[in-house]
VEXDREN-2710 file (C-alpha; in Angstrom, 1 decimal):
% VEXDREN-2710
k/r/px/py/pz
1/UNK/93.5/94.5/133.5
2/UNK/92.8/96.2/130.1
3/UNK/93.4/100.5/129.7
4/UNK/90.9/100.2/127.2
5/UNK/87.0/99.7/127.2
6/UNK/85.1/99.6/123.6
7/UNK/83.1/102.7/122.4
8/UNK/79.9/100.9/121.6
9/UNK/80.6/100.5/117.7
10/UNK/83.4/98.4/118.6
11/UNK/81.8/96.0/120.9
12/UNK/79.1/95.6/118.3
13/UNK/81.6/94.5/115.7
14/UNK/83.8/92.3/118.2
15/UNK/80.3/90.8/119.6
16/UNK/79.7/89.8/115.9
17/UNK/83.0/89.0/114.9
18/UNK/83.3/86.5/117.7
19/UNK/79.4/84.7/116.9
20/UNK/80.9/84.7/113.3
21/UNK/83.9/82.4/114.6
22/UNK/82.0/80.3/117.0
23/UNK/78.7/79.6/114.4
24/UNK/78.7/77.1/112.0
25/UNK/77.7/79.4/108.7
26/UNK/80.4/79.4/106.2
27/UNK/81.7/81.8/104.5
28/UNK/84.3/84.3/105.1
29/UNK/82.9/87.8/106.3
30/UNK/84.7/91.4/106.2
31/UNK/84.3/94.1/108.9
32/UNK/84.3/97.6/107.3
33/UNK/86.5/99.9/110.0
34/UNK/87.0/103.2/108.7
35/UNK/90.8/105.3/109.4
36/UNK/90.9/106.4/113.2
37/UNK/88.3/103.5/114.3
38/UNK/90.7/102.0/116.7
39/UNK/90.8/98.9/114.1
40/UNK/93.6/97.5/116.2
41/UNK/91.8/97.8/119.3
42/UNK/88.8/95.8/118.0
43/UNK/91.3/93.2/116.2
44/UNK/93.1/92.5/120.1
45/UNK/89.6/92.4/121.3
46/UNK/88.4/89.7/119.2
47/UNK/91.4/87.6/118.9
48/UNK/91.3/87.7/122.8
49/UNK/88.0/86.3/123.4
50/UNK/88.3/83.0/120.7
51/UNK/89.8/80.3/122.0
52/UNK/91.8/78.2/119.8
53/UNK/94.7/79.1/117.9
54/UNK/94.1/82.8/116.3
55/UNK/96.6/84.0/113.4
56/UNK/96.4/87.7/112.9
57/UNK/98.2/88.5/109.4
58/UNK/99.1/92.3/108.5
59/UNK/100.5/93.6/105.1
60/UNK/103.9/95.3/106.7
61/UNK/105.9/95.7/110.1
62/UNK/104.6/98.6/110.8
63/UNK/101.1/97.2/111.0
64/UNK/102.1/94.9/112.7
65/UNK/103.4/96.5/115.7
66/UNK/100.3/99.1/116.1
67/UNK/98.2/95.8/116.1
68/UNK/100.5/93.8/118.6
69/UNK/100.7/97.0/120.7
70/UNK/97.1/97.2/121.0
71/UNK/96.7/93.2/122.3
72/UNK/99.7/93.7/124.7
73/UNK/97.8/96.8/126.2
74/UNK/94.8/94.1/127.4
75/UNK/97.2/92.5/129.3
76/UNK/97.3/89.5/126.6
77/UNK/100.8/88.0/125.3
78/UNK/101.1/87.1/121.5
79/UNK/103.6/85.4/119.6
80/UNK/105.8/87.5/116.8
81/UNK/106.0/85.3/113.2
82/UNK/107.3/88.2/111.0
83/UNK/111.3/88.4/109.4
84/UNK/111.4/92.0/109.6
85/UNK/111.0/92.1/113.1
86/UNK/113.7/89.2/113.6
87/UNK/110.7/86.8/115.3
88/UNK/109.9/83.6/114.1
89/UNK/107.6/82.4/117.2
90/UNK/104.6/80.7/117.4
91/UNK/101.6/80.5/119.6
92/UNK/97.7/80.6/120.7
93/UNK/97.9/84.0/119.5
94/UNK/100.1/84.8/116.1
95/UNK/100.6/87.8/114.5
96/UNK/102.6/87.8/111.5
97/UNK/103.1/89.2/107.8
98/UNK/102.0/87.2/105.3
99/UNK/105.3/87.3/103.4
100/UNK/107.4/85.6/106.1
101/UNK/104.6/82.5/106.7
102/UNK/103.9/82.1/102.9
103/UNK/107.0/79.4/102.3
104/UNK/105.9/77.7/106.2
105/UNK/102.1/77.6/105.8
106/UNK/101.9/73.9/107.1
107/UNK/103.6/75.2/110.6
108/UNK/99.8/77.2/110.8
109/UNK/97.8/74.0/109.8
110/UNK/96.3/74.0/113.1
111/UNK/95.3/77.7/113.0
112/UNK/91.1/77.5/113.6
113/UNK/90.7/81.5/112.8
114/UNK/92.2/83.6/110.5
115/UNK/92.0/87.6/111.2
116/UNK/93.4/89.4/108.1
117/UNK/93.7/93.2/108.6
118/UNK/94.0/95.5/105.4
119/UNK/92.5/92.6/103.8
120/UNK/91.7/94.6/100.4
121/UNK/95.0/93.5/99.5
122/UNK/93.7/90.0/99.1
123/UNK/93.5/89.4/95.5
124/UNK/90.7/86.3/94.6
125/UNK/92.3/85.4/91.7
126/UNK/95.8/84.3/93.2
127/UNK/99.1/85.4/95.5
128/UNK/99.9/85.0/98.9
129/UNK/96.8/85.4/100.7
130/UNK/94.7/83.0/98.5
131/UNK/97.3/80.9/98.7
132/UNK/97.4/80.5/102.8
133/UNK/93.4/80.6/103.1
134/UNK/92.9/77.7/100.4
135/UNK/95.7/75.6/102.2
136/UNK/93.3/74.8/105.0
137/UNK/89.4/74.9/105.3
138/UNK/88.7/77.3/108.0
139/UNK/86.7/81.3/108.6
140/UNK/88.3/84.2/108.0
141/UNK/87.6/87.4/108.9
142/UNK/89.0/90.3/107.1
143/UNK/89.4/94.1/108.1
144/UNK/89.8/97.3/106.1
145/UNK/88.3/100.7/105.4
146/UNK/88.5/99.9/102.1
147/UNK/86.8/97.3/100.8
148/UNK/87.1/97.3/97.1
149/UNK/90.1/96.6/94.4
150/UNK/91.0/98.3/91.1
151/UNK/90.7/95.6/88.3
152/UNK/91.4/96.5/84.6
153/UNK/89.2/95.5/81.9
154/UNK/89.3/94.9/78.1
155/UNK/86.3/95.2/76.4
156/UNK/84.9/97.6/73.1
157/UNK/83.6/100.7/73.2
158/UNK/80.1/101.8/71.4
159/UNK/78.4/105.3/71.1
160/UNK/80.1/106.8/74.2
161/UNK/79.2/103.5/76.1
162/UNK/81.9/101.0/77.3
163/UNK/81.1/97.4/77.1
164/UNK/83.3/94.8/79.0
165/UNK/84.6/91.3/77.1
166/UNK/81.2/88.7/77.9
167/UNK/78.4/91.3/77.9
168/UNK/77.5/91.8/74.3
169/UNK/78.1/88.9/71.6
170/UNK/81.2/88.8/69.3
171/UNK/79.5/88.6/65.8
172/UNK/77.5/92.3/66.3
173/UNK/80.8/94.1/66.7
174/UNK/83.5/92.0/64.9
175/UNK/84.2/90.9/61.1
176/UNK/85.3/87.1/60.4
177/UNK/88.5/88.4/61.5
178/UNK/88.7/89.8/64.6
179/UNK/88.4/93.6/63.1
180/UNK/85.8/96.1/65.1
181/UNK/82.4/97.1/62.8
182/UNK/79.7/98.7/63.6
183/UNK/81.1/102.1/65.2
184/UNK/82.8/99.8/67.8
185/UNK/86.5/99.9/69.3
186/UNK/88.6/98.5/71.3
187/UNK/88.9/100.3/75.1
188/UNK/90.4/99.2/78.2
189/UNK/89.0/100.8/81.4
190/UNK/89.2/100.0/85.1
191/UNK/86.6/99.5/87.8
192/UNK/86.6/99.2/91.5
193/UNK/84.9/96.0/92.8
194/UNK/83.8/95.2/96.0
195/UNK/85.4/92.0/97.7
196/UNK/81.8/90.3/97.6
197/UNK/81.2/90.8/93.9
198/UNK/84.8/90.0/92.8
199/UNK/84.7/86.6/90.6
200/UNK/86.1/84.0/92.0
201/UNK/86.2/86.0/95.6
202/UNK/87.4/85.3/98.7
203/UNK/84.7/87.3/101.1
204/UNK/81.1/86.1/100.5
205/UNK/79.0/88.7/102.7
206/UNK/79.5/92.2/105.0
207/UNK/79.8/91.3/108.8
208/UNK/79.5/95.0/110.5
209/UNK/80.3/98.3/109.1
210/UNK/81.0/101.6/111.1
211/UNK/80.4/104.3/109.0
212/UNK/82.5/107.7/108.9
213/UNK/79.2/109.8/109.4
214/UNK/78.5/107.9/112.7
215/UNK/82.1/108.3/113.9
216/UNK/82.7/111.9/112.6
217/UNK/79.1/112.9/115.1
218/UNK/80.1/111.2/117.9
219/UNK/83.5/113.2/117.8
220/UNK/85.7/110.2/117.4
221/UNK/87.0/111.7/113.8
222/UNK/88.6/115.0/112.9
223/UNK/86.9/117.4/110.8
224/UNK/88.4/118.0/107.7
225/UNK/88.1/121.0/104.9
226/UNK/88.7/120.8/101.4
227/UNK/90.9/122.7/99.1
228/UNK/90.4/121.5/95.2
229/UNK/93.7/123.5/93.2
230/UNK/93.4/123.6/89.5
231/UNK/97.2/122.9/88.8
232/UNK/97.2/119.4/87.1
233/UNK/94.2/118.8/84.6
234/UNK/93.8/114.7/84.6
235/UNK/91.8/115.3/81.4
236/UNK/95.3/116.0/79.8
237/UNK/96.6/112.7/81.3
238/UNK/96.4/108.9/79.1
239/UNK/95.2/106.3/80.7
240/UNK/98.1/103.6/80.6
241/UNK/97.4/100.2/78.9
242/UNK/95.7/98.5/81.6
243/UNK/93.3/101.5/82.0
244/UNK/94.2/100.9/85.7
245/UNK/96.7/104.2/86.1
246/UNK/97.3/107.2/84.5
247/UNK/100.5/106.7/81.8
248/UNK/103.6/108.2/83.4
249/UNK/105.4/109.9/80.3
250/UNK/101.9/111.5/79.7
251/UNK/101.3/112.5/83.4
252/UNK/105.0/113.9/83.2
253/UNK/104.4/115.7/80.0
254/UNK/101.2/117.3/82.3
255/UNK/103.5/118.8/85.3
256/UNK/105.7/119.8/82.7
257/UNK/102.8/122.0/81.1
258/UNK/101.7/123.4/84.8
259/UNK/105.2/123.9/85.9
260/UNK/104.1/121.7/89.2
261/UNK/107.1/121.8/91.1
262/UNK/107.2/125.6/91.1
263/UNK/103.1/126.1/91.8
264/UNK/103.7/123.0/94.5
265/UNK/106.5/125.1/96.6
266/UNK/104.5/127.9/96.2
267/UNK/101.1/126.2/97.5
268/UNK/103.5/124.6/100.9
269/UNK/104.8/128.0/101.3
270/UNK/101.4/129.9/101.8
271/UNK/100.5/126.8/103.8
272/UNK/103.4/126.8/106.3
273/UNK/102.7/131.1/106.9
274/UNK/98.7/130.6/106.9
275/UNK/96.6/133.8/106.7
276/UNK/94.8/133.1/110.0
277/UNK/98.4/132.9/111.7
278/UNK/97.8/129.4/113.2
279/UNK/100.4/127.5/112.4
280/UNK/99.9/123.8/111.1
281/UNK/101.4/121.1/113.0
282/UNK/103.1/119.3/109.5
283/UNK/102.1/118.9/106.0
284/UNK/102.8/115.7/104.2
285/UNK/102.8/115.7/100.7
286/UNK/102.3/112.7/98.2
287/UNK/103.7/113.4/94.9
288/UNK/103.8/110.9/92.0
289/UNK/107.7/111.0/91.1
290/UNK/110.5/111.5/93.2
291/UNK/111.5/114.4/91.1
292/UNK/109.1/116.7/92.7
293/UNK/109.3/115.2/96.0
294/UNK/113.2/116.2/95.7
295/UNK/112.4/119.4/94.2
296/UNK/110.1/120.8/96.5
297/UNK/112.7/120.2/99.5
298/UNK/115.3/122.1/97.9
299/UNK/112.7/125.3/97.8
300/UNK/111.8/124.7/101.2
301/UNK/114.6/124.7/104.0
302/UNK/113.6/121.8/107.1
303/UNK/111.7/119.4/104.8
304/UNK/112.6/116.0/103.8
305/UNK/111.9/113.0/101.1
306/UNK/110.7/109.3/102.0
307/UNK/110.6/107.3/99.1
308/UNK/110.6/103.1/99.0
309/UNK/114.4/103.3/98.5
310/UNK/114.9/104.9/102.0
311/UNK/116.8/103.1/104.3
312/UNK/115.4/101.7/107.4
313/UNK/116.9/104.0/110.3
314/UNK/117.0/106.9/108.3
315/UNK/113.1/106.7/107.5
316/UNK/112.8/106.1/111.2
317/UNK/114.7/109.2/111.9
318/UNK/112.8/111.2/109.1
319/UNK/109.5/110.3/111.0
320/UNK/110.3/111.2/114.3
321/UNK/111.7/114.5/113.4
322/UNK/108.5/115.1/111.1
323/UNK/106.4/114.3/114.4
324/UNK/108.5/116.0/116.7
325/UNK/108.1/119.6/114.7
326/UNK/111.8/119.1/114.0
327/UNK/110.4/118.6/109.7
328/UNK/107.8/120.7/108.7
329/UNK/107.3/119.3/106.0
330/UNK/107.4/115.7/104.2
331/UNK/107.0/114.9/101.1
332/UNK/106.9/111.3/99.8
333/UNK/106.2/108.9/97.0
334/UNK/103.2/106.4/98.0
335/UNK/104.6/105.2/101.4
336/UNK/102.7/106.3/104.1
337/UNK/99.2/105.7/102.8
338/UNK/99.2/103.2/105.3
339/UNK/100.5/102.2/108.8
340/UNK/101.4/106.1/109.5
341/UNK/99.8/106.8/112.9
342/UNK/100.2/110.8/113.7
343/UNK/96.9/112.2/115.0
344/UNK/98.7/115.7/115.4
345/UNK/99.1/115.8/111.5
346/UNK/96.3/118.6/110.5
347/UNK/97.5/119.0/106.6
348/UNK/98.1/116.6/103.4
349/UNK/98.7/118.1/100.1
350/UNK/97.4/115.4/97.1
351/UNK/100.3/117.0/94.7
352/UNK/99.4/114.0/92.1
353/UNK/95.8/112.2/90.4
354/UNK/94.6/109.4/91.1
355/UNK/92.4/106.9/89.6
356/UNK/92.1/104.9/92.6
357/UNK/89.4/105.3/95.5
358/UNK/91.2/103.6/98.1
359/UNK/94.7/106.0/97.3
360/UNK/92.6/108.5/97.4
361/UNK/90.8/107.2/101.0
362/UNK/94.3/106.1/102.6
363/UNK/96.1/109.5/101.8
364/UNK/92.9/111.7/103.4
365/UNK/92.7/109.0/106.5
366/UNK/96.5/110.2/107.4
367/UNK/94.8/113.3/108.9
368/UNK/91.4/111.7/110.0
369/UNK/92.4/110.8/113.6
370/UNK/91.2/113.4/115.9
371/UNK/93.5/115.3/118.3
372/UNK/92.5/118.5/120.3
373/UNK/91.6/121.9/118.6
374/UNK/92.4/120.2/115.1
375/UNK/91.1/120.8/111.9
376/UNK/92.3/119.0/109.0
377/UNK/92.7/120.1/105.8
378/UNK/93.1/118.7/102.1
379/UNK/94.9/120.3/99.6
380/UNK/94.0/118.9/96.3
381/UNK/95.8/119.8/93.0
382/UNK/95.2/116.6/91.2
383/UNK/91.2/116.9/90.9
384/UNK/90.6/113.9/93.3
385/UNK/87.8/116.0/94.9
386/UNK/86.1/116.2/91.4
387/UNK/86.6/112.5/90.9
388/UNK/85.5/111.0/94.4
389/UNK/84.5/113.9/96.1
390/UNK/84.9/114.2/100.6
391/UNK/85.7/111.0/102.0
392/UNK/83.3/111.4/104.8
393/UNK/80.1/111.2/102.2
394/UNK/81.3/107.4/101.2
395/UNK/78.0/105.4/101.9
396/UNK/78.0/101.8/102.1
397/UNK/75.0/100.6/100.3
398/UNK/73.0/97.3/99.8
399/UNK/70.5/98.1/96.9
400/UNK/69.6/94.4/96.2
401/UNK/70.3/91.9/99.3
402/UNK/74.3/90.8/99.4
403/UNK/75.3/93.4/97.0
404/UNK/76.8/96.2/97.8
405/UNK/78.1/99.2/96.6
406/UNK/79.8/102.5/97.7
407/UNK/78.2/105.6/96.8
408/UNK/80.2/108.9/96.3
409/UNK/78.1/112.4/97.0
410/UNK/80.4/113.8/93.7
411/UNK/79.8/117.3/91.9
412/UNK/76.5/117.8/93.8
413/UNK/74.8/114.1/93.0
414/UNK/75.1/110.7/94.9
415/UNK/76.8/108.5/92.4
416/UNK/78.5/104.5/92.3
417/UNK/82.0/104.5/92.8
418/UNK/82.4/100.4/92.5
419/UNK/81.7/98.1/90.5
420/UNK/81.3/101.0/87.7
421/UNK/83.5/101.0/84.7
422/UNK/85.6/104.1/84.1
END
């Protein structure tokens, strides 16, 4: 017998996640689940109710075993595919990481649905995922509360105006030998594209989306305030060469200039001795380089660094202390934007820009998930507030039919934060 019985957004989504399976319209379709949803709940619903052989593919371990958790607590059994978990078994039900079936992908032939979650990481134009959905005709159904990737682009810039490679022709802005005239130059810039308008793409249309707004009324999201700290100035900061990231010795030059590891201990002091007296229950910090990660735990007694070099059992260790009060606070370097499931966590310090929307989504969504008497808030020194503005005003939008677009309500104006060049 299951613990669990759906909140009506998520029998919606399952109801049309399993018609999707069972019709005969192709096509691969993408449920939007925002942070704190109960995504793993809903992915254990529908792989549940299909019959046939389901796969259920995750990025990481730690995925992984929320998602598995969430099937076993229906009372269902599922096989374990994954090398990190020391499981190489296979059955009706499959969940696995992508990286330990990529070099087997016959032994999951027979596989009639495909159930991807954190399927933004599925790049159209090649790797691992593309290459186990093309091996066998078949639906898949991807999951993620963020449904966009960060392309760069090459392309010339005009008057102010950026125009991408293919959108204006050669012989108005170039001389017989490739030289820009006409007030034009070269530019790279980035944009975010949705997973229905990449080209090629994977995901052709938007199955069900449950929007923040709707979850943060019904009470089934935290509420979160928002503290924007003029340390670093990203108008300081180079773009790198793709135009995809901010260029690291010129981001390093900037914390130089704001002294950031000094103004950063400071900032997680005053937070950890609040003026209303109300202690917070952890702060995590994400910081760019393991410098000030490292540095801010040497001003602080009881915190502690996670980076991607930590070992196994001691990042296990670090996280249960951090969850049992035993760490007050953590600071790490980009590896617990996802997979981190603390609901008691009421603080995150942004101690770093970012040009991406979904960074910027997965760090906030660490303190999304509701837990009694909690109010979250976002410290902000890296002017991601003036960039993207409160993650609870993303809208998903459809202005012509089949495209979409998220909007952004971003220094008092509703504005596109895909598909627009930057």
């Amino acid at each position: 017998m299951s613990k669990f019985v759906l909140r009506e957004y998520q029998q919606q989504a399952s109801d049309i996640a399993v018609d999707f399976f069972r019709s005969k319209a192709k096509g691969n379709g993408i449920i939007i689940a925002p942070t704190g949803s109960g995504k793993s709940l809903l992915i254990a619903d529908i792989a549940r109710q299909l019959n046939g052989n389901v796969i259920v593919l995750q990025p990481s371990k730690e995925i992984l075993e929320q998602n598995l958790a969430k099937l076993q607590s229906y009372g269902e059994t599922a096989e374990v595919y994954s090398a990190s978990m020391k499981k190489k078994n296979i059955g009706r039900i499959t969940y696995a990481t992508i990286k330990s079936v990529i070099n087997h992908l016959e032994l999951f032939d027979e596989f009639a649905a495909v159930i991807i979650d954190e399927c933004h990481e599925v790049n159209s134009e090649g790797g691992q995922y593309k290459d186990f959905i093309e091996k066998v005709p078949r639906k898949v159904l991807g999951l993620t509360a963020t449904p966009y990737r960060l392309y760069a682009s090459q392309g010339i810039e005009v008057d102010g105006k950026y125009k991408p490679n293919g959108s204006f022709k050669d012989e108005d802005y170039f001389d017989e030998y490739g030289r820009p005239i006409n007030g034009a130059e070269f530019a790279n810039r980035c944009v975010l594209k949705f997973l229905t308008r990449t080209r090629p793409r994977i995901f052709s249309r938007i199955l069900y989306n449950i929007g923040i707004d709707t979850l943060l009324q019904q009470g089934y999201l935290a509420r979160l305030r928002y503290f924007p700290i003029n340390v670093i100035n990203p108008a300081n900061v180079r773009k790198n060469s793709t135009g995809r990231d901010y260029d690291e010795r010129s981001l390093f030059a900037e914390y130089e200039r704001c002294s950031l590891s000094q103004q950063l201990a400071s900032i997680v002091k005053r937070l950890l001795n609040p003026k209303d007296g109300v202690p917070r229950r952890g702060i995590l910090v994400f910081t760019r380089f393991i410098a000030e990660s490292e540095a801010l735990c040497r001003a602080i007694p009881g915190s502690a660094v996670l980076t991607g070099e930590t070992k196994p059992k001691e990042r296990k260790r670090i996280i249960e202390d951090f969850k049992s009060g035993a760490i007050k606070v953590l600071a790490n370097v980009g590896v617990l934007t996802t997979g981190f499931d603390y609901p008691e966590l009421d603080t995150i310090v942004m101690a770093c820009p970012t040009m991406s929307l979904a960074k910027w989504y997965q760090c906030v969504g660490r303190i999304i998930r509701p837990f009694p008497e909690k109010r979250g808030w976002v410290v902000d020194l890296g002017g991601n507030i003036e960039r993207f503005g409160y993650v609870e005003h993303l809208r998903l939008c459809e202005p012509k039919p089949g495209i979409y677009v998220i909007n952004g309500w971003v220094n008092g104006e509703w504005k596109p934060l895909t598909n627009e060049y930057f």
